[in-house]
C-alpha positions in Angstrom: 130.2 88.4 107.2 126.8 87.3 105.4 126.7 83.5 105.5 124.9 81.9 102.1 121.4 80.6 102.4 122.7 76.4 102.1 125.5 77.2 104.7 123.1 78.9 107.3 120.5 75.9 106.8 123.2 73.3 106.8 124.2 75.0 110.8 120.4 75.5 111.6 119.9 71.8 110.8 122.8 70.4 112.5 121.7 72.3 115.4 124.6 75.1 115.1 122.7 78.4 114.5 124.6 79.8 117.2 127.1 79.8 114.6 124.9 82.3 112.2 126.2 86.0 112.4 123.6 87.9 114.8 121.6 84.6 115.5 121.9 84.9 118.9 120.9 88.4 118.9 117.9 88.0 117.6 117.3 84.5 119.0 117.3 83.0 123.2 117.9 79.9 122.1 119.3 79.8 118.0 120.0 75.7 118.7 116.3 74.8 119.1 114.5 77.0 117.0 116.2 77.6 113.6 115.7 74.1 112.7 111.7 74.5 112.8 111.9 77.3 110.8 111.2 78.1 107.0 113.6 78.8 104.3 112.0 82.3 104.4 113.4 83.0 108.0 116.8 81.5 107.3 117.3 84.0 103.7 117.1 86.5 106.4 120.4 89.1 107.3 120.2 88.2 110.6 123.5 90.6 111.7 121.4 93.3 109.6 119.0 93.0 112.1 120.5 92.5 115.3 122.1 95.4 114.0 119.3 97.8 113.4 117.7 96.5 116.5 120.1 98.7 118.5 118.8 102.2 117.1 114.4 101.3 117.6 114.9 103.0 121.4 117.2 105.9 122.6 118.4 104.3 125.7 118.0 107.6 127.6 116.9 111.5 126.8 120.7 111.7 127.4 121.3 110.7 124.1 121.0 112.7 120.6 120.0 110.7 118.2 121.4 111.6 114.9 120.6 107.8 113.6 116.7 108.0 113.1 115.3 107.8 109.9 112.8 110.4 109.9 112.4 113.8 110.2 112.4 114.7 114.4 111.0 118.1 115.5 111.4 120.5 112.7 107.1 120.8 111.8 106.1 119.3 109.2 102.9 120.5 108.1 100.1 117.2 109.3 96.8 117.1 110.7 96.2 114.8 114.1 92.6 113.8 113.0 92.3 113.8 109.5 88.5 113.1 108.3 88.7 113.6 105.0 87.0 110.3 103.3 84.1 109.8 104.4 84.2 106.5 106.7 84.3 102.9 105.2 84.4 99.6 107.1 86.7 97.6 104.3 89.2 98.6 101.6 89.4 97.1 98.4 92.9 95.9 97.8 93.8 98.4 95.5 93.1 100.9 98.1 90.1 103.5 98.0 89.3 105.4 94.6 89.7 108.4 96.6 93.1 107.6 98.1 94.2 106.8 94.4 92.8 110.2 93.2 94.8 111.9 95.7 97.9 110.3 94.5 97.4 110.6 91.0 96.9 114.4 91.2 99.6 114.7 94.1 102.1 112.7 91.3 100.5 115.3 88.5 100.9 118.6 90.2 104.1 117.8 91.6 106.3 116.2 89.2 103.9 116.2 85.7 103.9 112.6 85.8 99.8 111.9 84.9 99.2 108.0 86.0 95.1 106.8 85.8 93.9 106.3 89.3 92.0 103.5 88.3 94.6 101.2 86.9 98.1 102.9 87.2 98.0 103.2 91.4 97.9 100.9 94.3 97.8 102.0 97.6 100.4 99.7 100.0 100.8 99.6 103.7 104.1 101.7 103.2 106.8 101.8 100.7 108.6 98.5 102.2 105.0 96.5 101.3 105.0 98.6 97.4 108.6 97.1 96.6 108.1 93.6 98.3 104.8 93.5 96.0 106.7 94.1 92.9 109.5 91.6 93.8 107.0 89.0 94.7 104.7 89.4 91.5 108.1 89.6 88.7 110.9 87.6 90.6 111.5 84.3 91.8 113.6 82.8 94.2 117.5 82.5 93.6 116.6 85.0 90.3 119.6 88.1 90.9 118.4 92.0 91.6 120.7 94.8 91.2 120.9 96.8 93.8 123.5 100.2 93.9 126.1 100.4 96.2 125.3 102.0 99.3 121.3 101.2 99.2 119.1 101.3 101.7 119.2 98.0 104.4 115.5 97.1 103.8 115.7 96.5 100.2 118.5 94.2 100.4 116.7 92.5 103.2 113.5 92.5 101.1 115.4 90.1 98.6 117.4 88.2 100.6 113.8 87.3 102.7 112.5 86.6 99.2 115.3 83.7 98.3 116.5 86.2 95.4 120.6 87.3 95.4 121.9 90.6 95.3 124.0 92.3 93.0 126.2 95.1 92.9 126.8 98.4 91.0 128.9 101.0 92.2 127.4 104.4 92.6 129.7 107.5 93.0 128.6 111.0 94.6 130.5 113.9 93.5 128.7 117.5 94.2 125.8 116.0 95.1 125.1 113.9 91.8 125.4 109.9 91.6 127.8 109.1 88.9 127.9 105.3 87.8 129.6 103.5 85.2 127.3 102.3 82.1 129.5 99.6 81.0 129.2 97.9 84.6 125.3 99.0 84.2 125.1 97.0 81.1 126.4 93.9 82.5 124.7 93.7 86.0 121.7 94.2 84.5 122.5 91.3 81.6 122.4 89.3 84.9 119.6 90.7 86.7 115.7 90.4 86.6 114.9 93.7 88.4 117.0 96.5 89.4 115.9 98.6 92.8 117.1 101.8 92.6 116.5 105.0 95.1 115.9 109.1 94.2 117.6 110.9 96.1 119.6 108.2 96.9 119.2 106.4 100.7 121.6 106.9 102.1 124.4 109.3 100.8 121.3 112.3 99.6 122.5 112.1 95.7 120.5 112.3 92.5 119.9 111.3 88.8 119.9 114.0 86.7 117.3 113.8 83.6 120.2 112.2 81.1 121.5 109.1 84.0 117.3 108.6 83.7 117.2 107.9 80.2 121.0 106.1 80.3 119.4 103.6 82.9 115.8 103.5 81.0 117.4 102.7 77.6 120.1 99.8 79.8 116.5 98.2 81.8 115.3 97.9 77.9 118.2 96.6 76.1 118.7 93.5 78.8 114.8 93.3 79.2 115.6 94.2 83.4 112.3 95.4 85.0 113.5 98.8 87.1 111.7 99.6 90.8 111.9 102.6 91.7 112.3 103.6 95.5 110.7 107.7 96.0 110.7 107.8 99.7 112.8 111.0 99.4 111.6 112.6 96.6 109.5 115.0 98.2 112.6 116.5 100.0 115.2 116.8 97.0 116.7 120.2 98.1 118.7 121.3 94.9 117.1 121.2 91.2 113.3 119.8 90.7 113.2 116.1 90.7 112.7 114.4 87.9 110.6 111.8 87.5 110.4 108.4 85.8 107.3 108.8 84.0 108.5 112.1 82.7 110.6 109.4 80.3 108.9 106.9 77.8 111.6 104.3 77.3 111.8 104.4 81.4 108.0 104.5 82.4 107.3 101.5 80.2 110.0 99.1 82.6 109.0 101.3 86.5 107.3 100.2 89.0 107.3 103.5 91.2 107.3 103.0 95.5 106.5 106.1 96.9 105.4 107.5 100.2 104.9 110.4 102.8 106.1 109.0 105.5 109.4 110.8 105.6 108.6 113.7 104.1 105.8 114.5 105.5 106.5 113.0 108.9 103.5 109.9 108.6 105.0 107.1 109.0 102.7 105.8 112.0 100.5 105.7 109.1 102.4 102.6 107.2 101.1 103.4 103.8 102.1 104.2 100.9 101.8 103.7 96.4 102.7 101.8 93.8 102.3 103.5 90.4 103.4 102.3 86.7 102.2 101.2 83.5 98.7 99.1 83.7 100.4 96.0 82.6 102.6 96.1 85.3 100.0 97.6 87.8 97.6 94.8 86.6 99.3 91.6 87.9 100.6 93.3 90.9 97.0 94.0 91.7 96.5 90.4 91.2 99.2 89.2 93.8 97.4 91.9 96.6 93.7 89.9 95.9 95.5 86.7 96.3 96.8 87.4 99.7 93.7 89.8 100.6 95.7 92.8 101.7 94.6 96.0 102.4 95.3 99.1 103.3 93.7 100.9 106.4 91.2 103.2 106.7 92.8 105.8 108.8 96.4 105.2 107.2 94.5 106.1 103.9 92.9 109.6 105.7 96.1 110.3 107.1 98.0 110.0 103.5 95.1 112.0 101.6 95.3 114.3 104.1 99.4 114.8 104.2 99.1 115.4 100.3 96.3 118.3 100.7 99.2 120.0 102.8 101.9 119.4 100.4 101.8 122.7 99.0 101.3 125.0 101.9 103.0 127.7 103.5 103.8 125.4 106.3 105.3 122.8 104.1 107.3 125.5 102.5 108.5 126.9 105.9 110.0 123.5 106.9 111.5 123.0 103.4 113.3 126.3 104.5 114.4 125.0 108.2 115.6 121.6 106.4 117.5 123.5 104.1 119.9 125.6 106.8 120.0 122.4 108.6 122.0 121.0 105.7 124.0 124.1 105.3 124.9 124.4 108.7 125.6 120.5 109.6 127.6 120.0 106.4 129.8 123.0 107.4 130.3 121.7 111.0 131.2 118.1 109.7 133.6 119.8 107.0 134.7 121.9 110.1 136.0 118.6 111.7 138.0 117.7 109.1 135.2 114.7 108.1 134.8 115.4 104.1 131.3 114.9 103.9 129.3 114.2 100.8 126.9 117.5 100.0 123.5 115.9 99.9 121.3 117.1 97.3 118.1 115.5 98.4 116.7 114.1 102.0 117.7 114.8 105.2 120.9 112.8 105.7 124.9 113.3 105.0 126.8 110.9 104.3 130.7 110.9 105.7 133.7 109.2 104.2 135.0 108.0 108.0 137.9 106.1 106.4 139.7 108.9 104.9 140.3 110.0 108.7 142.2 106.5 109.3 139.1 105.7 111.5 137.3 102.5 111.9 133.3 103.5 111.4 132.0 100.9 113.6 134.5 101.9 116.3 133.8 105.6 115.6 129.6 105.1 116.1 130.1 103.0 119.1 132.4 105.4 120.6 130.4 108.4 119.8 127.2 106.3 121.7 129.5 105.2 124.4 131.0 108.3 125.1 129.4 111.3 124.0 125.7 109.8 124.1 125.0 111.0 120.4 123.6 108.1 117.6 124.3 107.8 113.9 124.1 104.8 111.9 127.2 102.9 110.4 127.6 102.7 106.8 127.6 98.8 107.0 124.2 98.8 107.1 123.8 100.0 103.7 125.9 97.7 101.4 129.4 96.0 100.7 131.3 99.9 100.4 129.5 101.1 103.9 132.0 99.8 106.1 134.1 103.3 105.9 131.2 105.8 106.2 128.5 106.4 108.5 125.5 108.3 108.0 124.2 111.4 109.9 120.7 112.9 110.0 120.2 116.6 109.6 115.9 116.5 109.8 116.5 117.1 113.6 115.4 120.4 115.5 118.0 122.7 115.7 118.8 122.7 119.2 119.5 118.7 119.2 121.3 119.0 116.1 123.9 121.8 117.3 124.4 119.8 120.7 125.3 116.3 118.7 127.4 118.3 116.6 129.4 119.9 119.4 129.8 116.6 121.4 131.4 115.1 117.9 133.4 117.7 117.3 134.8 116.6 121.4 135.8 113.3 120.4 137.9 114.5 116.7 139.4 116.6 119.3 140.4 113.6 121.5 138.7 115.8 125.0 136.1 114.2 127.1 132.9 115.1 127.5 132.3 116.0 131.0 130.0 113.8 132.9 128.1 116.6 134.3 127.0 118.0 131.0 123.3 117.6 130.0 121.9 118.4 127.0 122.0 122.1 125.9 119.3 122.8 123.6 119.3 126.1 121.4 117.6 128.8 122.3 
């Protein structure tokens, strides 16, 4: 249950933050300390965290963790000392002209989308720092942001840490397209300031086609809603080319675009990532990062140049292909089981309907953990309709993937597994 901001401070004040849903997870002593702290710690989704908490370590290389949120073993194409800039002492805030010229062509090769490096790009530390900048620059506290329903846990903790609300549209996946309804489009958006929205989506794998683009560009103008766009999957969209934002004018003039390598291409030690869009939108964005003098690292800005000069090689190309039988073979193992899974059409995750089994998803993760030593996440991390799924990674090596598949495929079969088993990786 997520507590409103006025009733968590009314507890923290009258010394009752026990009282707060995953307060004393995150907190020794939640009597003492909430009190001293700031409205921005209370807007926190405290049970969010305390949740995600639990999947930063494997508790043992007994475990096969199917939870993570990156790609684990399968070679992605990176260098370990990149040394491409030439080396600076300080960034500017909008990150080095050289980093920005990367992007730029990286965004024009790829996907035809031609943004000037000078005015239309930012270079963030990651993609959480890209969308938290365009929150913080074009909404206020207590203003509403739609989000679509599952979404990825960060960005509705990046609002509720802001003061702003959370609103709802329901997105439905169906052959690995998101369907939604424009008539409840329409009317969230009447209500909202900005709308965050993810391609592929995080985390059930589906995608916009060019037409639900240009339906959601031509909505964002109508009710004057400001649309971010969240592209930390777009690099691994699997079936059809991706289609851009900017390859729309009606939808380029109202995105802010978030976009990073550090899934795709395995960086995200690096923490950085880009913010691209129109200059006036660009422009007081820019603004906000000179008022709070951030910058980007040097090496995180090597790294990222670096990660796009390998974009189109033969090694990138190679793991595109390992990725792909991944999918094939984990979705037909989890349809196997009797589990209905969601094709995903993008990223490295699937996304399973546990409720249609007439089985609790919390109960069925912590069981799996418990019992069988294998980790995916819950579906209530990722919005009001996640409590009946759970989500499964497939950008594991092969030989992981095929033994956490096997030791779920144990427990739908109600048998044990036996506590002399290790782990039996694929030859």
């Amino acid at each position: 249950m997520k507590y409103p901001f006025w009733l968590k401070k009314t507890l923290a004040e009258a010394g009752l933050g026990n009282w707060i849903p995953g307060a004393t997870n995150l907190f020794s002593a939640p009597n003492n300390i909430l009190a001293s702290c700031s409205d921005t710690i209370l807007q926190g989704d405290f049970e969010s965290f305390a949740n995600a908490d639990t999947f930063i370590n494997t508790p043992s290389p007994d475990y096969l963790d199917l939870s993570c949120d990156h790609i684990q073993g399968l070679g992605i194409p990176v260098q370990v000392l990149p040394r491409t800039l030439v080396l600076k002492e300080l960034s500017p805030q909008e990150g080095f002209s050289e980093t920005r010229d990367a992007v730029s062509n990286y965004l024009d090769l790829e996907y035809g989308v031609p943004f000037n490096p000078v005015n239309e790009v930012l270079i963030t530390n990651g993609i959480n720092h890209a969308i938290q900048t365009a929150l913080e620059t074009f909404v206020n506290p207590g203003d509403n942001v739609l989000l679509p329903d599952p979404c990825p846990a960060n960005h509705e903790q990046l609002i509720r840490n802001h003061g702003s609300n959370p609103i709802w549209i329901t997105l439905r996946h169906e052959d690995g397209r998101l369907h939604f309804s424009e008539t409840e489009l329409n009317r969230q958006m009447r209500k909202s300031r900005v709308a965050i929205l993810s391609n592929p989506s995080i985390p059930t794998g589906g995608v916009f086609n060019e037409e639900d683009f240009l339906r959601i560009g031509d909505c964002a103008s109508k009710n004057n809603c400001l649309l971010i766009w969240d592209h930390s999957l777009m690099g691994l969209q699997l079936d059809g080319s991706p289609f851009h934002p900017g390859n729309s004018n009606e939808t380029r003039k109202l995105s802010l675009n978030a976009g990073s390598l550090s899934i795709s291409h395995g960086i995200s030690a690096a923490n950085v990532g880009w913010l691209t869009g129109n200059e006036n939108l660009i422009a007081p964005c820019k603004l906000l990062l000179k008022m709070r003098s951030t910058s980007t690292s040097v090496l995180s800005q090597q790294i990222l140049v670096d990660a796009i000069e390998k974009a189109q090689s033969n090694e990138w190309y190679q793991f595109l292909n390992r990725l792909t039988e991944n999918r094939k073979h984990n979705f037909q193992k989890l349809a196997g089981m009797g589990l209905d899974p969601f094709w995903p059409a993008g990223g490295p995750y699937i996304w399973i309907p546990i409720w249609r089994k007439e089985i609790n998803s919390a109960h069925f993760c912590q069981e799996l953990e418990l019992n069988y030593k294998v980790l995916i996440k819950p579906g209530t991390l990722f919005g009001p309709s996640g409590a009946g799924y759970a989500r499964v990674s497939f950008g594991v090596d092969e030989g992981r993937s095929i033994e956490a598949l096997r030791r779920m495929e144990l427990y739908m079969d109600n048998k044990p597994l036996m506590k002399t088993e290790k782990i039996r990786l694929a030859a």
